[in-house]
ROTIBA-64119 format. One line per 10 residues: number of its first residue (from 0); their letters; for each residue x, y, z of C-alpha. Coordinates in steps of 0.5 Angstrom, whole numbers, padded with zeros to 4 digits. Example, Ala and Ser with C-alpha at 12.3 -4.5 7.8 and 13.67 -1.06 7.14 Angstrom:
<tortis>
0	as	0025/-0009/0016 ~ 0027/-0002/0014
</tortis>
This chain:
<tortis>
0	xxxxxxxxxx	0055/0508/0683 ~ 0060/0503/0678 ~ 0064/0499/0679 ~ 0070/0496/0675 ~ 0072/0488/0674 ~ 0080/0489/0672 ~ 0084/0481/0672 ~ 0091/0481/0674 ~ 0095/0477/0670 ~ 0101/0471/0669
10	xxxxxxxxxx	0106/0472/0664 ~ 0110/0465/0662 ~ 0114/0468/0655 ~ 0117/0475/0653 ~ 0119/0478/0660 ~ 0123/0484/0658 ~ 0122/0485/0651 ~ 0116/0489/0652 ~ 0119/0495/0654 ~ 0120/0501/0648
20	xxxxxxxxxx	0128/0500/0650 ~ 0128/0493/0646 ~ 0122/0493/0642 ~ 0123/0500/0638 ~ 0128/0497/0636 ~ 0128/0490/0635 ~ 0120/0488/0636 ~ 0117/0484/0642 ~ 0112/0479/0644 ~ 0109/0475/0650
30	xxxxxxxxxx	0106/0469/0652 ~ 0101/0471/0657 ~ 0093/0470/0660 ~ 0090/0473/0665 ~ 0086/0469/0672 ~ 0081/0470/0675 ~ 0084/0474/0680 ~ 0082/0482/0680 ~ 0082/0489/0682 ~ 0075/0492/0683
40	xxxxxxxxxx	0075/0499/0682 ~ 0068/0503/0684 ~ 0066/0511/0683 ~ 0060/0514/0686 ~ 0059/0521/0685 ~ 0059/0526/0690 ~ 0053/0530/0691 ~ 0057/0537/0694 ~ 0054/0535/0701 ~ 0061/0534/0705
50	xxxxxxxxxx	0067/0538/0707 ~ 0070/0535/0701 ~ 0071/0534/0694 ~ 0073/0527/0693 ~ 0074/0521/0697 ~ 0080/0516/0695 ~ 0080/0510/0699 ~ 0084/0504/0699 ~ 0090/0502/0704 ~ 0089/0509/0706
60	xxxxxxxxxx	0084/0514/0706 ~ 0084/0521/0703 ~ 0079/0527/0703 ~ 0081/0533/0699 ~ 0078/0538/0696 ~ 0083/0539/0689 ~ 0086/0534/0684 ~ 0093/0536/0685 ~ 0092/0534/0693 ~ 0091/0527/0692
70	xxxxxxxxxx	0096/0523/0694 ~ 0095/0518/0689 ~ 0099/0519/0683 ~ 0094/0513/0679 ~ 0087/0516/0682 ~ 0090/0524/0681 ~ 0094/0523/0674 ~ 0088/0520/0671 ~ 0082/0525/0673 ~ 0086/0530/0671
80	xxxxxxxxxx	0087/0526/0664 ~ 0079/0525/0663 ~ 0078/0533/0667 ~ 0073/0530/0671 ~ 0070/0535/0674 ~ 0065/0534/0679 ~ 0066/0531/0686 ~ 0068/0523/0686 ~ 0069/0517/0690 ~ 0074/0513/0689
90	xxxxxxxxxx	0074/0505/0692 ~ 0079/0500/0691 ~ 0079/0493/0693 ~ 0085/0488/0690 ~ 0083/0480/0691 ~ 0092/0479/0692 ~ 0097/0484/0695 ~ 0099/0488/0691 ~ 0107/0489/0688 ~ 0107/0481/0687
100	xxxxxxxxxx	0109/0481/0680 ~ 0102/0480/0677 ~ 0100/0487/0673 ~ 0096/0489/0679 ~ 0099/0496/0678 ~ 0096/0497/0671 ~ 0090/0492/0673 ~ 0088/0498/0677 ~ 0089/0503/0672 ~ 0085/0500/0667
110	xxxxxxxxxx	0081/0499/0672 ~ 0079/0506/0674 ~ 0080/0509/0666 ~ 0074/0503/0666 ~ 0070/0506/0671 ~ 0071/0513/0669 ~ 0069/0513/0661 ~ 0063/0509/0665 ~ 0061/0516/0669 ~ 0062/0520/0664
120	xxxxxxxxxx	0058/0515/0659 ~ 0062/0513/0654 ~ 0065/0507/0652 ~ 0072/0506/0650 ~ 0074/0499/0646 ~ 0079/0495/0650 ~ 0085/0497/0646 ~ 0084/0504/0648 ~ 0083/0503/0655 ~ 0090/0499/0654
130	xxxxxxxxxx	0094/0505/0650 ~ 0091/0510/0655 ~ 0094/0506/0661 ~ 0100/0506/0658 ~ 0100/0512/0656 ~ 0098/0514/0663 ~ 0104/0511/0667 ~ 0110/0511/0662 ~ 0109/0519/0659 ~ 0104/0523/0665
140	xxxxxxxxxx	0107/0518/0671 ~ 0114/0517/0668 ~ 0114/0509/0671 ~ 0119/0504/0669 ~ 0113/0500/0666 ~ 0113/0496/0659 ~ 0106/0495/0655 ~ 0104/0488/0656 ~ 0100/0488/0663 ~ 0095/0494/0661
150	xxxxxxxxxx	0094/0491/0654 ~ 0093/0484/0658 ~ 0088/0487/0664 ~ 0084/0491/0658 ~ 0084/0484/0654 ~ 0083/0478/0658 ~ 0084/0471/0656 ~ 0091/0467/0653 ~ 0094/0472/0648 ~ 0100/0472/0644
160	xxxxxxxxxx	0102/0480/0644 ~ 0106/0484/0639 ~ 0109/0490/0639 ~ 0112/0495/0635 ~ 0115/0501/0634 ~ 0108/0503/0630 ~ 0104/0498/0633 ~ 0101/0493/0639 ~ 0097/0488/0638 ~ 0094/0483/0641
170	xxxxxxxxxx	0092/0476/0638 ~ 0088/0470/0642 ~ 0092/0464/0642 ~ 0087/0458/0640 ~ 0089/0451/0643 ~ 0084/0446/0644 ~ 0081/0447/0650 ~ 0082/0440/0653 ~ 0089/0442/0652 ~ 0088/0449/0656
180	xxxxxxxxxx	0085/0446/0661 ~ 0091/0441/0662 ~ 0095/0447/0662 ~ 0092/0450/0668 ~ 0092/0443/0672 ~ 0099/0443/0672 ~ 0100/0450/0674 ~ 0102/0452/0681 ~ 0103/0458/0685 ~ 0105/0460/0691
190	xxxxxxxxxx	0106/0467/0695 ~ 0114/0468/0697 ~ 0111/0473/0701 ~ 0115/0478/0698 ~ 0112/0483/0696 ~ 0116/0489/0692 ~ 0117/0496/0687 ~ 0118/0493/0681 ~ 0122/0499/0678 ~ 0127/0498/0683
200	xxxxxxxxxx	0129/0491/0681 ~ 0127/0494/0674 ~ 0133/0499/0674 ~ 0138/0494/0673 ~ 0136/0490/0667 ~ 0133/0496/0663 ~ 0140/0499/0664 ~ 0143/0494/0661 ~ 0138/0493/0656 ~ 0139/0501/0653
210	xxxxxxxxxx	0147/0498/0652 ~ 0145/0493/0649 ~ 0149/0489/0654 ~ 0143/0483/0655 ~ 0141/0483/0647 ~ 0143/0476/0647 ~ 0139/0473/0653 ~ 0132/0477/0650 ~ 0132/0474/0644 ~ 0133/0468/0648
220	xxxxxxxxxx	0128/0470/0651 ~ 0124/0473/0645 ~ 0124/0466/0641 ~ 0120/0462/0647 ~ 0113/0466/0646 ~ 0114/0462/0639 ~ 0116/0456/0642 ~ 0111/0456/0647 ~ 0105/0457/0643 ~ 0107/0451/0638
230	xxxxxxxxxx	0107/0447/0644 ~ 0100/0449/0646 ~ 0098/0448/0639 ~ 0101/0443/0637 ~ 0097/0436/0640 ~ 0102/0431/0637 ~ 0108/0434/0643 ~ 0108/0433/0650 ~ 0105/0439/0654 ~ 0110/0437/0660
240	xxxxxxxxxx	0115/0441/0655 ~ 0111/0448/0657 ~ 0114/0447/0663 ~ 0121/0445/0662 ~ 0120/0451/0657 ~ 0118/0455/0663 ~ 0125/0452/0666 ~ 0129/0456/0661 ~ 0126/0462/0662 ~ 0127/0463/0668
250	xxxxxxxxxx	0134/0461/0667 ~ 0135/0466/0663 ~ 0131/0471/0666 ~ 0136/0470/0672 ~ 0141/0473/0667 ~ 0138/0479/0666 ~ 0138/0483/0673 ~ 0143/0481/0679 ~ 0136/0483/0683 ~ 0131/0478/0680
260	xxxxxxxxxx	0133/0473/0685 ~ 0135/0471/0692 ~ 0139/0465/0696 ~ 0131/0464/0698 ~ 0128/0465/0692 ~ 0133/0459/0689 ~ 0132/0455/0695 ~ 0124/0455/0694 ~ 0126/0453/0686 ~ 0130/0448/0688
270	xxxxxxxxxx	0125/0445/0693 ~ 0121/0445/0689 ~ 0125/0441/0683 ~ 0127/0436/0687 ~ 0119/0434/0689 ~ 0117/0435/0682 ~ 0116/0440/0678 ~ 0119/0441/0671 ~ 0119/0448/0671 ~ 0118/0454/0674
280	xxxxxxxxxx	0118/0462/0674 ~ 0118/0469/0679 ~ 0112/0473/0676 ~ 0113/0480/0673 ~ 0120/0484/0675 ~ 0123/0478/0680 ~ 0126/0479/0686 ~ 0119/0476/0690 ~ 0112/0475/0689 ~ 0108/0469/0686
290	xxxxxxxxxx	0112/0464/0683 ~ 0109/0460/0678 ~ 0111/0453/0677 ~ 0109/0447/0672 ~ 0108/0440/0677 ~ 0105/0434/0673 ~ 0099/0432/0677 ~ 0102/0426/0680 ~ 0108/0430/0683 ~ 0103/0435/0686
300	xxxxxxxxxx	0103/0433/0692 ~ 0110/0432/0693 ~ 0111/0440/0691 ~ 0106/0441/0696 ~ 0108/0438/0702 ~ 0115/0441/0700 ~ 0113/0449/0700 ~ 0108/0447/0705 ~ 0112/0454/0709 ~ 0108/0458/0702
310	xxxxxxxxxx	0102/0461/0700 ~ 0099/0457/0695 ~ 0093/0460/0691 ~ 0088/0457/0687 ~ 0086/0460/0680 ~ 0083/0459/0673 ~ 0084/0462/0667 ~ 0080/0467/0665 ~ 0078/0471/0659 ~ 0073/0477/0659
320	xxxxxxxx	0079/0482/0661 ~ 0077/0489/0665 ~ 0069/0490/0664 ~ 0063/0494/0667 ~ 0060/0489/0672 ~ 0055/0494/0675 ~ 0052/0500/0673 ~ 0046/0505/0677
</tortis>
């Protein structure tokens, strides 16, 4: 049996560039980390004992018999990219619902490639991982995805990504950690309770991306990763300016798409604006989920009594990326 630990992540800066409509043209960048919030993927080996062949569990089950009969377009697409022949089951557990704006699609992906190399003893480096899940769900699946979750699953930890028509990299911003903990203090999420398709709310904005029609608002969108970084990093500057900055990205993101918000996730940002919180954003495409927001410990309280309707989750950074965590 082996079992994978893959972390969702948050993204605060850089939404959108990182699709090959934008960067391939004009480079990209975020600003993200990872949390303590993770898919578990676990394999085992059939022995050839059962009346199937392979055993997909997850909110539904699937006995088949053939790769081309499992209705899991991940689980089938990457067996069959692997060529696993042998008889497996597959098991996957979500610490959060999934289609939230957290990544969790590509966590899972990681995850299972993870997993997978392991049953056919190899190990493969963080940046494959990540390169083959991309590959995996943009070429041989045809989703609308960009590359910055599968390269924030595989990694972990507070990276500033790149990206380029030759290359994706991924650098671990440095900050003090006194800093990054105050980071993580003022940082609040709550569950809207929505959960939805990313490449439908996705449509829109890729659209307008392709015609150039946003251009202006993503090279907004692009200069926050560096604005963001500086304020990390820089200790002489109020960290309380990260989450104003998070205020004009999500500004900005509304621009984006007319599918990104709603009368009723306006409302739940403005509720919260007027408790305290400096700033805020949806995670992921919009249009539900998670929003994260930035609140001064001493208002905190307040925004918490003030979306007390809400879900608030508790997380911390984390920075070990997908890893192996049993192995027999």
């Amino acid at each position: 049996m082996i079992i994978s630990k893959t972390p969702v992540r948050v993204s605060f800066f850089g939404g959108g560039t990182d699709y090959p409509d934008y960067y391939k043209e004009f480079g990209g960048c975020v600003l993200s980390t990872s949390i303590d919030k993770y898919i578990y993927v676990t394999v085992n080996k059939i022995e050839g004992l059962l009346d199937h062949k392979y055993r997909i569990a997850y909110r539904k089950l699937e006995l088949c018999n053939e790769i081309d009969e499992i209705e899991h377009p991940v689980v089938r697409a990457v067996l069959k990219y692997l060529d696993i022949q042998e008889g497996l089951e597959v098991n996957i557990v979500s610490d959060l619902p999934a289609r939230t704006g957290l990544g969790s699609s590509s966590s899972f992906t990681v995850g299972l490639l993870h997993c997978c190399y392991a049953f056919l003893g190899k190990m493969v480096s963080k940046d494959r991982l990540a390169k083959e899940a991309i590959y995996i769900e943009r070429e041989v699946l045809g989703e609308r995805v960009g590359v910055q979750d599968q390269l924030a699953a595989a990694y972990g930890g507070l990276n500033h990504m790149q990206f380029h028509a030759g290359d994706l990299i991924v650098n671990p911003v440095i900050i003090q950690q006194e800093r990054k903990q105050a980071l993580q203090q003022n940082l609040l999420m709550f569950y809207t309770g929505i959960n939805r398709f990313a490449s439908e709310i996705l449509k829109e904005q890729l659209e307008k991306t392709q015609e150039k029609k946003i251009h202006t608002e993503l090279t907004d969108i692009y200069n926050m990763v560096g604005e963001g970084i500086s304020i990390l990093t820089d200790v002489s500057r109020n960290i309380d300016e990260f989450g104003q900055l998070m205020h004009k990205a999500w500004m900005a993101k509304k621009s984006l798409s007319s599918a990104i918000s709603s009368d009723f996730l306006d409302d739940i940002y403005q509720r919260a604006l007027e408790a305290g919180a400096v700033g805020g954003k949806l995670l992921g495409a919009g249009g539900g989920g998670f929003f994260m927001f930035y609140v001064p410990e001493p208002q905190q309280d307040a925004v918490r009594a003030a979306l007390s309707d809400l879900k608030r989750i508790d997380f911390n950074f984390e920075n070990g990326g997908s890893r192996i965590i049993h192995f027999s």
